[in-house]
C-alpha positions as protocol buffer text, in pm:
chain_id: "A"
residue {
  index: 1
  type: UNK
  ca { x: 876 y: -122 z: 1816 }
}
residue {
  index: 2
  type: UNK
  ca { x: 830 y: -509 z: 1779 }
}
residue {
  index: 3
  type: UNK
  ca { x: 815 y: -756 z: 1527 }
}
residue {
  index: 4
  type: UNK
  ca { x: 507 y: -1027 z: 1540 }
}
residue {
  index: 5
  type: UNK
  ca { x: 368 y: -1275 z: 1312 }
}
residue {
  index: 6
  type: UNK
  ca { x: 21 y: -1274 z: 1230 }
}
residue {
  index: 7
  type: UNK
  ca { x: -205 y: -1565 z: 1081 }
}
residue {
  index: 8
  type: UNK
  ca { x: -352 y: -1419 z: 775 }
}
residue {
  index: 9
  type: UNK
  ca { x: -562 y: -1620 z: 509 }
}
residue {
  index: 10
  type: UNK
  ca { x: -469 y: -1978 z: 339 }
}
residue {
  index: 11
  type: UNK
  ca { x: -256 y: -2089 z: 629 }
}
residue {
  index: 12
  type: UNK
  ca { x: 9 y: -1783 z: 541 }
}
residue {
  index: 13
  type: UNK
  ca { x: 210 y: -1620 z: 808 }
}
residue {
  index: 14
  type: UNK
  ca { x: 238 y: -1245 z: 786 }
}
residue {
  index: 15
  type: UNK
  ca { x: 479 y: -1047 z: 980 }
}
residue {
  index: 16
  type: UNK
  ca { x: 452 y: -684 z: 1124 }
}
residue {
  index: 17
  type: UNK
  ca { x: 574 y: -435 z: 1323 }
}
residue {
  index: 18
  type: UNK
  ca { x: 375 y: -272 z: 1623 }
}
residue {
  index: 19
  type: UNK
  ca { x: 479 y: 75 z: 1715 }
}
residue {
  index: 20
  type: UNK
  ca { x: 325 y: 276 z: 2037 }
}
residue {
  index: 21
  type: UNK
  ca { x: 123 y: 253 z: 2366 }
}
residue {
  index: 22
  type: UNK
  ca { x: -94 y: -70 z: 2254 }
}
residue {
  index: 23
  type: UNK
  ca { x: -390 y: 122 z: 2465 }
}
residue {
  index: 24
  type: UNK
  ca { x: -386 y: 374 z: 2193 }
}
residue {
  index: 25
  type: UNK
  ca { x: -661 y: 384 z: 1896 }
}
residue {
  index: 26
  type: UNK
  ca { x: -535 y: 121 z: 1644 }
}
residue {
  index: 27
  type: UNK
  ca { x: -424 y: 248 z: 1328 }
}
residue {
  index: 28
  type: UNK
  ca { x: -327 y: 3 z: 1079 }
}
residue {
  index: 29
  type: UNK
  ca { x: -92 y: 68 z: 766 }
}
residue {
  index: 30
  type: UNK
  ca { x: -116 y: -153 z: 445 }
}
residue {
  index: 31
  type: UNK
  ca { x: 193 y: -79 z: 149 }
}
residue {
  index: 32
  type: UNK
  ca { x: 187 y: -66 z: -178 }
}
residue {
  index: 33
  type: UNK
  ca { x: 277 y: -352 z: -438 }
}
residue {
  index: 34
  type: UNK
  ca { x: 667 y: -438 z: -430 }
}
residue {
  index: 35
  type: UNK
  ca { x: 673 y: -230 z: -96 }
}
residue {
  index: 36
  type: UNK
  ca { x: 686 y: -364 z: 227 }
}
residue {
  index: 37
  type: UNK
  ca { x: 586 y: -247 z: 628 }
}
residue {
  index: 38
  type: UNK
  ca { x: 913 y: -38 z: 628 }
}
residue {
  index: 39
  type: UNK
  ca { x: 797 y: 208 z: 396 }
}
residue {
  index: 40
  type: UNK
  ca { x: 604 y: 318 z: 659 }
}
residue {
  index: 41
  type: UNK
  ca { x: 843 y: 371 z: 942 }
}
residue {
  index: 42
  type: UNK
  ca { x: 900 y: 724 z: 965 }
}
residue {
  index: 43
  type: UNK
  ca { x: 511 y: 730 z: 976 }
}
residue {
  index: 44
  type: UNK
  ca { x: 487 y: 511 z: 1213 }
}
residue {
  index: 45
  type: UNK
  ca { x: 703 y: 661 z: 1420 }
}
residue {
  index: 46
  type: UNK
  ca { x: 569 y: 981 z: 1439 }
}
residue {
  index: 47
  type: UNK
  ca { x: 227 y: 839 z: 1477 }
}
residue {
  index: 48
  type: UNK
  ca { x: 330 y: 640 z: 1803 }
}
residue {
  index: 49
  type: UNK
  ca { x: 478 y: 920 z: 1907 }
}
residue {
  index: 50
  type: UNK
  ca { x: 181 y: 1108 z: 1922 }
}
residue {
  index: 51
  type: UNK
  ca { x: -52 y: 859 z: 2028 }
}
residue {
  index: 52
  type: UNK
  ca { x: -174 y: 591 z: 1835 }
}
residue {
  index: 53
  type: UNK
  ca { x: -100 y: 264 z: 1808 }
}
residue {
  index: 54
  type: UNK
  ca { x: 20 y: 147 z: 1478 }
}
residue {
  index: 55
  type: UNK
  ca { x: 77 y: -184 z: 1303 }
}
residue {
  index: 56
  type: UNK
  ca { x: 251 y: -188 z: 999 }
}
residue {
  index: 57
  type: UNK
  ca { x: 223 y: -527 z: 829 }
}
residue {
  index: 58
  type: UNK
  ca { x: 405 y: -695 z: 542 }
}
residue {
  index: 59
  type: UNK
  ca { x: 129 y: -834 z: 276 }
}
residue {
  index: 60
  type: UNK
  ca { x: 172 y: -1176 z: 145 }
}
residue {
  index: 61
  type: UNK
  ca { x: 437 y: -1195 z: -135 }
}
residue {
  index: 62
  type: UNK
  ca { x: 609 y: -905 z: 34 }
}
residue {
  index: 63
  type: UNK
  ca { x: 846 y: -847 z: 297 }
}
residue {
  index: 64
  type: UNK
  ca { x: 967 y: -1143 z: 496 }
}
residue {
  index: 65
  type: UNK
  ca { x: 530 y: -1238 z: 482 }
}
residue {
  index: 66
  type: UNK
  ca { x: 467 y: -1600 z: 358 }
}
residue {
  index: 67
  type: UNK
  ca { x: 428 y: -1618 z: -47 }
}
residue {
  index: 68
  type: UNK
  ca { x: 137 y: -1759 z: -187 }
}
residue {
  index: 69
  type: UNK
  ca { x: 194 y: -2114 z: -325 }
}
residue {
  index: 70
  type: UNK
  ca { x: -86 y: -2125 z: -572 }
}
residue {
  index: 71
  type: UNK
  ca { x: -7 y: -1764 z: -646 }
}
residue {
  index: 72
  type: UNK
  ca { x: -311 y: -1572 z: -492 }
}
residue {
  index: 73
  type: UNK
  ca { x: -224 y: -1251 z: -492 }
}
residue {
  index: 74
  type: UNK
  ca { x: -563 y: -1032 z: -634 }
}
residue {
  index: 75
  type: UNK
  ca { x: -729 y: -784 z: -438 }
}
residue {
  index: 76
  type: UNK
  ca { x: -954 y: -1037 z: -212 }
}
residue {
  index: 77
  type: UNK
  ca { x: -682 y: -1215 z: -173 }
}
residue {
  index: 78
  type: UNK
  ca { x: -523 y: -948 z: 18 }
}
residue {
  index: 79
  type: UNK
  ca { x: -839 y: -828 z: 153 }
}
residue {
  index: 80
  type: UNK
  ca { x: -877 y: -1191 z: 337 }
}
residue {
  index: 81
  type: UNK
  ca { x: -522 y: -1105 z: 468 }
}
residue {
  index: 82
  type: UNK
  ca { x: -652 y: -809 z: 633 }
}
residue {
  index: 83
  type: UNK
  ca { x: -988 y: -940 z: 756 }
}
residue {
  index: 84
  type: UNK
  ca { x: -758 y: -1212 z: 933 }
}
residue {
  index: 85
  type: UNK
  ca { x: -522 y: -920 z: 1123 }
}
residue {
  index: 86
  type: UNK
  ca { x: -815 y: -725 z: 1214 }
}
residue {
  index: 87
  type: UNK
  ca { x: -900 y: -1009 z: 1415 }
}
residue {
  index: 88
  type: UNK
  ca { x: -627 y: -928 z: 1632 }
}
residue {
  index: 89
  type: UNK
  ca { x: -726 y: -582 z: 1761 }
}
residue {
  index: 90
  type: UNK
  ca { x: -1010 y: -524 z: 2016 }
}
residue {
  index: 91
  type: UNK
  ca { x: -1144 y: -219 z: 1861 }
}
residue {
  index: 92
  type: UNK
  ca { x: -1123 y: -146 z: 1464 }
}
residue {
  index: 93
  type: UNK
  ca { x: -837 y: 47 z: 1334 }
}
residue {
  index: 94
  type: UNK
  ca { x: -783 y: 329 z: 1112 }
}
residue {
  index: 95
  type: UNK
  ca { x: -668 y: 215 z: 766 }
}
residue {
  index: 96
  type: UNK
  ca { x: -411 y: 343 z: 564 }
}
residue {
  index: 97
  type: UNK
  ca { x: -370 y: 202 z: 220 }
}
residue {
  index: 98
  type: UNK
  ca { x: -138 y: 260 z: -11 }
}
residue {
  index: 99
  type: UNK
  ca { x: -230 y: 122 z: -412 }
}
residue {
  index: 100
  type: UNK
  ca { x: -230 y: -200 z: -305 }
}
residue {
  index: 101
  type: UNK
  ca { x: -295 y: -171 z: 50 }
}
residue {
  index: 102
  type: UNK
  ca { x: -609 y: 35 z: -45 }
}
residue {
  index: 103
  type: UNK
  ca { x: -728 y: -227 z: -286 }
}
residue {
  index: 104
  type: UNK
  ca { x: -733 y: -488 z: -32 }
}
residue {
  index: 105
  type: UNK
  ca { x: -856 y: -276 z: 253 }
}
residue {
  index: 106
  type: UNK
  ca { x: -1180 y: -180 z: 7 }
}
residue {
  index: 107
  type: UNK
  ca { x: -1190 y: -525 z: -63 }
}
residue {
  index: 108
  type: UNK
  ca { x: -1216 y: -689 z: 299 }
}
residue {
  index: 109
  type: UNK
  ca { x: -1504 y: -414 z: 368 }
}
residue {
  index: 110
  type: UNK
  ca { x: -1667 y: -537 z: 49 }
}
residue {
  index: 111
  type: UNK
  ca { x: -1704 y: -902 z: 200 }
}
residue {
  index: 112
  type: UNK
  ca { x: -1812 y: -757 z: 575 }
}
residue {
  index: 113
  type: UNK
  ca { x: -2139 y: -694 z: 681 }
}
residue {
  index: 114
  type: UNK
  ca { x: -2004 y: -509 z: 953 }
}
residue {
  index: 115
  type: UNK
  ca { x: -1796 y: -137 z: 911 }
}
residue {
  index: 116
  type: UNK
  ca { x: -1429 y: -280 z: 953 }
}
residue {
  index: 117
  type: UNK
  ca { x: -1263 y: 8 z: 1008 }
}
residue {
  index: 118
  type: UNK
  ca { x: -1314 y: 349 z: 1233 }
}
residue {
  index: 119
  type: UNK
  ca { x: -1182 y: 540 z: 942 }
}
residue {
  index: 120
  type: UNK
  ca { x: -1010 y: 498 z: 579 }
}
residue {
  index: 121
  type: UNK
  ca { x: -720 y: 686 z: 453 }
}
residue {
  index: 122
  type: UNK
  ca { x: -674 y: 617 z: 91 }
}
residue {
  index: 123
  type: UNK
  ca { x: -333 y: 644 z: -30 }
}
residue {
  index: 124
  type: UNK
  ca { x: -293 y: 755 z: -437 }
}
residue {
  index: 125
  type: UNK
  ca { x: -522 y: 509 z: -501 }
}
residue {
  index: 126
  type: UNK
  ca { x: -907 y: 539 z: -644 }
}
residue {
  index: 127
  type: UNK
  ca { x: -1130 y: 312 z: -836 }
}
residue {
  index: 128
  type: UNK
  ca { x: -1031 y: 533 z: -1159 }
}
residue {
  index: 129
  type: UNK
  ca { x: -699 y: 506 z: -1207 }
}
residue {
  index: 130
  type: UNK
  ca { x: -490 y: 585 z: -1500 }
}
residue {
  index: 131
  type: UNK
  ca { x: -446 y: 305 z: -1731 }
}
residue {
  index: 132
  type: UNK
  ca { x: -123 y: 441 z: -1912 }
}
residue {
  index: 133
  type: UNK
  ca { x: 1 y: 522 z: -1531 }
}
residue {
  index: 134
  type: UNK
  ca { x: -71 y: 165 z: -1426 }
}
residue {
  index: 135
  type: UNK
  ca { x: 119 y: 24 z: -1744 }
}
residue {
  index: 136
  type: UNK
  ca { x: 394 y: 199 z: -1618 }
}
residue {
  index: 137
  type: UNK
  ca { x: 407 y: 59 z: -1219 }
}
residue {
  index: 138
  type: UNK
  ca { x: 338 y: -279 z: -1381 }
}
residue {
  index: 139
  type: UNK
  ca { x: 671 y: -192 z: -1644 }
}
residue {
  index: 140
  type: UNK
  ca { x: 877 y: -128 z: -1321 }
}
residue {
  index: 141
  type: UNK
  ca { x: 784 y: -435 z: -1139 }
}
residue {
  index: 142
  type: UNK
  ca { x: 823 y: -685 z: -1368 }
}
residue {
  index: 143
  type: UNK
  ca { x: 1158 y: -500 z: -1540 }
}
residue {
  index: 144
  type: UNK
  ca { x: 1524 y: -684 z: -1402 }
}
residue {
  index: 145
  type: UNK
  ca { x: 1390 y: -1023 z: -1342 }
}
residue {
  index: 146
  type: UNK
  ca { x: 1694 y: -1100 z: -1290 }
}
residue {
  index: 147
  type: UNK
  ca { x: 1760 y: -862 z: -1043 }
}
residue {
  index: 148
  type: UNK
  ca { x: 2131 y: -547 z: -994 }
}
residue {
  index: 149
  type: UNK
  ca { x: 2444 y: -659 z: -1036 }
}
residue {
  index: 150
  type: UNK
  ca { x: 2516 y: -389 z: -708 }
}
residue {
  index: 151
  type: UNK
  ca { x: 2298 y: -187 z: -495 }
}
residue {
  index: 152
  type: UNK
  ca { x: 2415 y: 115 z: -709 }
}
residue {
  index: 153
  type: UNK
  ca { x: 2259 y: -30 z: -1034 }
}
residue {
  index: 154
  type: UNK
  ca { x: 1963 y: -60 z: -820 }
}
residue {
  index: 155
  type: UNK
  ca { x: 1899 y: 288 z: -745 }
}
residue {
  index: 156
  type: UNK
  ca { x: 2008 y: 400 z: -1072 }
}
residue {
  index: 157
  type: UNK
  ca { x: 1664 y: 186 z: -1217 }
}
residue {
  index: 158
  type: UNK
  ca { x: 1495 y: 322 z: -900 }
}
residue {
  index: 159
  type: UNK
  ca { x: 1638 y: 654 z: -994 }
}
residue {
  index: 160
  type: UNK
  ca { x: 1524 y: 660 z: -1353 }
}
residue {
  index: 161
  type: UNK
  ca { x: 1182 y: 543 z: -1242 }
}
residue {
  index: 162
  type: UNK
  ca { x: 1162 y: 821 z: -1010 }
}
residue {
  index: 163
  type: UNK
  ca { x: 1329 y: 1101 z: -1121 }
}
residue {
  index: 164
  type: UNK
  ca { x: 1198 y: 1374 z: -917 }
}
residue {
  index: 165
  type: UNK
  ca { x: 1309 y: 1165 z: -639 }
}
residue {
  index: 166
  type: UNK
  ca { x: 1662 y: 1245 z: -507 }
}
residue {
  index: 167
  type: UNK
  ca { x: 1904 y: 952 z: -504 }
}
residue {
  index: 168
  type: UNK
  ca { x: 1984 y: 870 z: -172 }
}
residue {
  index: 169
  type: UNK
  ca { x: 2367 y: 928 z: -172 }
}
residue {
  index: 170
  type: UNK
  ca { x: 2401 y: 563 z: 33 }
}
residue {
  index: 171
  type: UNK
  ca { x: 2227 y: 301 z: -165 }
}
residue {
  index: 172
  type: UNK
  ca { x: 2228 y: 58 z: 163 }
}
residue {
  index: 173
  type: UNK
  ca { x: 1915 y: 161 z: 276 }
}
residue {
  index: 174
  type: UNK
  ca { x: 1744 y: -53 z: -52 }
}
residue {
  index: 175
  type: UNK
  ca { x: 1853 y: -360 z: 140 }
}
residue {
  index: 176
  type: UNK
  ca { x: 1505 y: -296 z: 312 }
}
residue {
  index: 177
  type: UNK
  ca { x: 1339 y: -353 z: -43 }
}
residue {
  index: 178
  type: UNK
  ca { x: 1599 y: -599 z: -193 }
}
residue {
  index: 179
  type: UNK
  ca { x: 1780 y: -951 z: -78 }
}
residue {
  index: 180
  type: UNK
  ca { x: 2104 y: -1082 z: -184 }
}
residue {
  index: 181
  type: UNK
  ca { x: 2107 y: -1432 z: -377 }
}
residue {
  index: 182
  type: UNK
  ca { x: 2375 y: -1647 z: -307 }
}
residue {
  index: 183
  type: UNK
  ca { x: 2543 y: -1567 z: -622 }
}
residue {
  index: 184
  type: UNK
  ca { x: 2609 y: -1216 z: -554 }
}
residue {
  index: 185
  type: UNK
  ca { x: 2316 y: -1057 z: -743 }
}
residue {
  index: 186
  type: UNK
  ca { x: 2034 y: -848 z: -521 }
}
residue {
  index: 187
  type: UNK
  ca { x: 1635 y: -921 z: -600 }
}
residue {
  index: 188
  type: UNK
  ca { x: 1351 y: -760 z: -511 }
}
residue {
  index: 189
  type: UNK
  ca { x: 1166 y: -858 z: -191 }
}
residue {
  index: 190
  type: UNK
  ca { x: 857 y: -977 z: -388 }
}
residue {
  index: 191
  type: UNK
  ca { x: 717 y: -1254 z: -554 }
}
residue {
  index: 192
  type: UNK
  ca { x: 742 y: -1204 z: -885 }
}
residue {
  index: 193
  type: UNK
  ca { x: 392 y: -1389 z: -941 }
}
residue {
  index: 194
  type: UNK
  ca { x: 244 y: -1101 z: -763 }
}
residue {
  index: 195
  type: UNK
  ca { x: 303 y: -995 z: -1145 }
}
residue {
  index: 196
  type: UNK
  ca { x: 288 y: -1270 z: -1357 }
}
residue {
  index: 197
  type: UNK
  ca { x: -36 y: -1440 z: -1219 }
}
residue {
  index: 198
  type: UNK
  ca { x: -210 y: -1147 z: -1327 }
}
residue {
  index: 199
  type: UNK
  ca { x: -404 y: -1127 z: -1661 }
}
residue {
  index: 200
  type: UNK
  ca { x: -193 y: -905 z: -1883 }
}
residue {
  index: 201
  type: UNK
  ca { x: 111 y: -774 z: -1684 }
}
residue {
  index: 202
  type: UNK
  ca { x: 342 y: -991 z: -1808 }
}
residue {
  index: 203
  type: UNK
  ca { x: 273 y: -949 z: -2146 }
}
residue {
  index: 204
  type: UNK
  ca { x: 178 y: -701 z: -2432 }
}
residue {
  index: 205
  type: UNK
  ca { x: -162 y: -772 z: -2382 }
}
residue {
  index: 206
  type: UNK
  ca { x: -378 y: -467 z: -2266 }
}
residue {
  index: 207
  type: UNK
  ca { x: -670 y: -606 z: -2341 }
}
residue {
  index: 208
  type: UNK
  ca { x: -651 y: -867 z: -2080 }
}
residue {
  index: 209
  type: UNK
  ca { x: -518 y: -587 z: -1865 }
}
residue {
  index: 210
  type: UNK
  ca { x: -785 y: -327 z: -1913 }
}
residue {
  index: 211
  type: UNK
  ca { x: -1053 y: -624 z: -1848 }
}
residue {
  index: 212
  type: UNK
  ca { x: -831 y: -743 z: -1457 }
}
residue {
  index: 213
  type: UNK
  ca { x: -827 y: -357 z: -1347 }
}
residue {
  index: 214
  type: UNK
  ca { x: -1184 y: -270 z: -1456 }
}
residue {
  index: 215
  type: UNK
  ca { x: -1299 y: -562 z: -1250 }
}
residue {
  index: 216
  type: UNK
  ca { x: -1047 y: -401 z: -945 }
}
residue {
  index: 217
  type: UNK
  ca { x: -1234 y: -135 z: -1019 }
}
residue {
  index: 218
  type: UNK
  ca { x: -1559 y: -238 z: -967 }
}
residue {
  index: 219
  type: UNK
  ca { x: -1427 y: -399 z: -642 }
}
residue {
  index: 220
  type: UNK
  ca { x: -1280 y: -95 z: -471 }
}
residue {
  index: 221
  type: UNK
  ca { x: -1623 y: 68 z: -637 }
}
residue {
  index: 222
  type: UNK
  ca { x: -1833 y: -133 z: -413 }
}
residue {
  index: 223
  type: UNK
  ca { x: -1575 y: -125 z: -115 }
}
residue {
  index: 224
  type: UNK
  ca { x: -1604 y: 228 z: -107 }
}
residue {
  index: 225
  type: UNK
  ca { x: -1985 y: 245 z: -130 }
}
residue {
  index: 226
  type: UNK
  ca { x: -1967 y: -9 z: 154 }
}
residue {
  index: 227
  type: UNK
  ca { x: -1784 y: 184 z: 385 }
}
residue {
  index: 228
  type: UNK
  ca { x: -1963 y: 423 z: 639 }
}
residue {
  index: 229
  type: UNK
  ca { x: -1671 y: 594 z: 802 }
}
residue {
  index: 230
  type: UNK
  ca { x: -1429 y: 885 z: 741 }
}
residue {
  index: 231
  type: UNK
  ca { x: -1269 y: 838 z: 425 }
}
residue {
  index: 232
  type: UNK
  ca { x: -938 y: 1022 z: 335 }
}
residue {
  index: 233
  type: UNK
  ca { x: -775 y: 1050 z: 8 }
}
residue {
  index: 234
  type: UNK
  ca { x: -401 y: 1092 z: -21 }
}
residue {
  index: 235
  type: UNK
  ca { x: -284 y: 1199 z: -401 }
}
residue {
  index: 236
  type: UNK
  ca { x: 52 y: 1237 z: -530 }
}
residue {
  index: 237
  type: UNK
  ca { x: 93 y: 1595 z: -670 }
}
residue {
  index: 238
  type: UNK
  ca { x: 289 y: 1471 z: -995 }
}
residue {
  index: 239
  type: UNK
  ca { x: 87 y: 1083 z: -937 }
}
residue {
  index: 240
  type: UNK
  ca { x: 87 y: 906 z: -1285 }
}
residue {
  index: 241
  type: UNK
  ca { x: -213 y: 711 z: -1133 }
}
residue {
  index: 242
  type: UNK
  ca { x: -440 y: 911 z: -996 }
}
residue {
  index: 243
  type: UNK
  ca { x: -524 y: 1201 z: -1248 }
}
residue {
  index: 244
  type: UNK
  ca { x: -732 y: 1499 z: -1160 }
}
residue {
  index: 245
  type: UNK
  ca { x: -1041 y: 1320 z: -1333 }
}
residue {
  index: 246
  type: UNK
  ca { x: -1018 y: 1036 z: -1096 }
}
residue {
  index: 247
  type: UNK
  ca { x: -1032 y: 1263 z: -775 }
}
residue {
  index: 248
  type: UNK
  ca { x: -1314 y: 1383 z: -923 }
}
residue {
  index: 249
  type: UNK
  ca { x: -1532 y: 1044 z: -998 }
}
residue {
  index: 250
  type: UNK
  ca { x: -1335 y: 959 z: -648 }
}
residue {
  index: 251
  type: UNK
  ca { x: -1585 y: 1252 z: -492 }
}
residue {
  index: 252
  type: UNK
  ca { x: -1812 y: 1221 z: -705 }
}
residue {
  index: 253
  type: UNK
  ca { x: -1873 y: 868 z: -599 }
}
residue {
  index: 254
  type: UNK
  ca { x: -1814 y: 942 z: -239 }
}
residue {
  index: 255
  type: UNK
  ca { x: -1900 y: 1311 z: -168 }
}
residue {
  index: 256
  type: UNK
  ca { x: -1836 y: 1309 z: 175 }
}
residue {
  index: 257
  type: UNK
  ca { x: -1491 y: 1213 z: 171 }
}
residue {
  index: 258
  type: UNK
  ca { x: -1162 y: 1468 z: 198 }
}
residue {
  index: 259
  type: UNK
  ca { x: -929 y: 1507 z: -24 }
}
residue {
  index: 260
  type: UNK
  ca { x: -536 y: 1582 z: 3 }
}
residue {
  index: 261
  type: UNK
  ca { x: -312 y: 1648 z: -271 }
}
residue {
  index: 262
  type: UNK
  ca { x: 81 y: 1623 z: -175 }
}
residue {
  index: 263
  type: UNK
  ca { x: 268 y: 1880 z: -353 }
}
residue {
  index: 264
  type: UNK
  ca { x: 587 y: 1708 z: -558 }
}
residue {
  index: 265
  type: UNK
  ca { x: 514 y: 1378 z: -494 }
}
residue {
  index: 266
  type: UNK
  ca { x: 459 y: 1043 z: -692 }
}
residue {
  index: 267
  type: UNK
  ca { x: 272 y: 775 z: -698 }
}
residue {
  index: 268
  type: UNK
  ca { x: 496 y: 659 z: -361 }
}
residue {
  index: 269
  type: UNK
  ca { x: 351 y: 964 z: -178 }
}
residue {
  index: 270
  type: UNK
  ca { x: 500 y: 885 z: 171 }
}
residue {
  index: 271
  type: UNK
  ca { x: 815 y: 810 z: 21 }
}
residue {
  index: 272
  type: UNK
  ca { x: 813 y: 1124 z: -116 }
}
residue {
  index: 273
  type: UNK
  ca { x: 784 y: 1379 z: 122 }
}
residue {
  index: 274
  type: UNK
  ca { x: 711 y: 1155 z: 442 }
}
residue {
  index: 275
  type: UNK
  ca { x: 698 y: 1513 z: 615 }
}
residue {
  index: 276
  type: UNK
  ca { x: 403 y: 1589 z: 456 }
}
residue {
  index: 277
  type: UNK
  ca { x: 201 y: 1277 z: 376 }
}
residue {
  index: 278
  type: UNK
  ca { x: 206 y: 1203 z: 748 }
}
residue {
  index: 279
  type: UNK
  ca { x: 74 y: 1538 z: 904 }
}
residue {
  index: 280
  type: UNK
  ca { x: -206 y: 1485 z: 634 }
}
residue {
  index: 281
  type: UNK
  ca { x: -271 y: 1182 z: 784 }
}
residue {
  index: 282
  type: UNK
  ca { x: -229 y: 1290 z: 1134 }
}
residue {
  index: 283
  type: UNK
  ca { x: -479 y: 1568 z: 1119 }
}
residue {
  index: 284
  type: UNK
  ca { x: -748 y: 1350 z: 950 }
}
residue {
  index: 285
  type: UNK
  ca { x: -720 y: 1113 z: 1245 }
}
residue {
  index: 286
  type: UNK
  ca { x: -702 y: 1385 z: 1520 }
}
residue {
  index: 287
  type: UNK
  ca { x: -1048 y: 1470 z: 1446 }
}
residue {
  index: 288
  type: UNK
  ca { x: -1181 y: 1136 z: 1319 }
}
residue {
  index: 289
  type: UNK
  ca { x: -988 y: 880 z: 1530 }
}
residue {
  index: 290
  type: UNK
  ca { x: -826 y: 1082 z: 1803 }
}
residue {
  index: 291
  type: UNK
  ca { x: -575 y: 1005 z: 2032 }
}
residue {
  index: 292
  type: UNK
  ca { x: -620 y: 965 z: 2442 }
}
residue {
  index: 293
  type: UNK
  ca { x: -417 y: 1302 z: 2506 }
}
């Protein structure tokens, strides 16, 4: 593995790893909001190991990425991110998207003329997704402003978020998700105007709300109608975001997709049962983006 820095949109500096034989087919992997590339290094691993070559990039706002300045952090905004790193590989990747990283990859391919990607794997994420369930990721985010006293406090809020989860018996792995302030206290790795630029998420107002994610609707909408290739989509068994109803306007929309539903898992699928999420993933590619062996 190695680190690089990318130049993504607005003069921003992204930074991701790069796993595998670079003369393998490309596979890039986009996280979720308030994640960043690690939550994809088991993945990535495995991935590499068999074959492709996989860049896992931090989007802005996350990670150790630049944060936007003027606080541009909506789909497109991400989705110029991502038009900018595919500039970097000589053939187009595989896409994996998680919530937020399948907003913006739907996005980019909205403002292309050309097919960005060789194929799209969708992860718990669809153009109808659960408004209640939404509330509740928003909820998380923008809950402890002021960030955990201790990593322990930390994984108890992670814990009660997530409670069919199991609580890592060593909080020090969260310093991959959290940063230590100078006085003591640990922060998450985001900016919080990721959340607070938005129209309704940092405040009772679900009108406002409802009218930002029915227009990110109608984006991924037309993203998905304006992608040609293998599309894939990963759902969390027990997801509070992607309901059975959206799978099915998901297929409706896009009959020719396949669908995969992770037994036990959340909204983070891959951080659920990694095991799992990534042989979905790997046999999708195998026979829609396969490997040189």
């Amino acid at each position: 593995m190695r680190t690089v820095k990318i130049d993504g949109a607005d003069g921003l500096k992204l930074v991701a790893d790069q796993w595998g034989d670079p003369s393998g087919p490309p596979v890039l992997m986009c996280h979720g909001a308030g994640q960043n590339r690690y939550a994809w290094k088991s993945s990535a691993e495995i991935l590499a190991q068999r074959g492709w070559f996989v860049t896992t990039v931090d989007a802005r706002g996350h990670g150790d990425s630049d944060w936007s300045h003027e606080h541009k952090y909506d789909s497109e905004d991400i989705g110029r991110d991502l038009a900018a790193v595919l500039e970097t590989f000589d053939s187009p990747p595989a896409v994996v998207g998680a919530s937020m990283g399948g907003m913006g990859s739907l996005a980019a391919q909205r403002s292309s003329k050309s097919q960005l990607y060789a194929a799209v794997v969708l992860v718990d994420i669809t153009p109808h997704f659960d408004m209640d369930g939404a509330r509740k990721i928003i909820e998380f985010m923008s809950g402890n402003p002021d960030g955990f006293a201790t990593l322990e406090e930390a994984a108890n809020a992670i814990s009660a978020y997530n409670p069919h989860r199991s609580r890592p018996s060593n909080p020090a792995g969260l310093t991959r998700v959290l940063h230590q302030r100078p006085d003591g206290r640990w922060i998450w790795k985001w900016d919080p105007a990721y959340v607070t630029s938005k129209p309704g998420f940092d405040a009772d107002d679900h009108s406002a709300l409802a009218a930002h994610m029915t227009r990110v609707s109608e984006i991924m909408t037309q993203g998905m109608l304006a992608t040609d290739v293998p599309m894939l989509l990963v759902r969390g068994g027990q997801s509070e975001l992607v309901t059975a109803e959206a799978v099915k306007s998901f297929l409706d929309l896009v009959p020719e997709a396949e669908f995969v539903d992770v037994a036990g898992t959340g909204h983070m699928v891959a951080g659920d049962d990694n095991d799992a999420f990534t042989e979905a993933v790997a046999e999708f590619l195998t026979r829609h983006h396969p490997t040189h062996t």
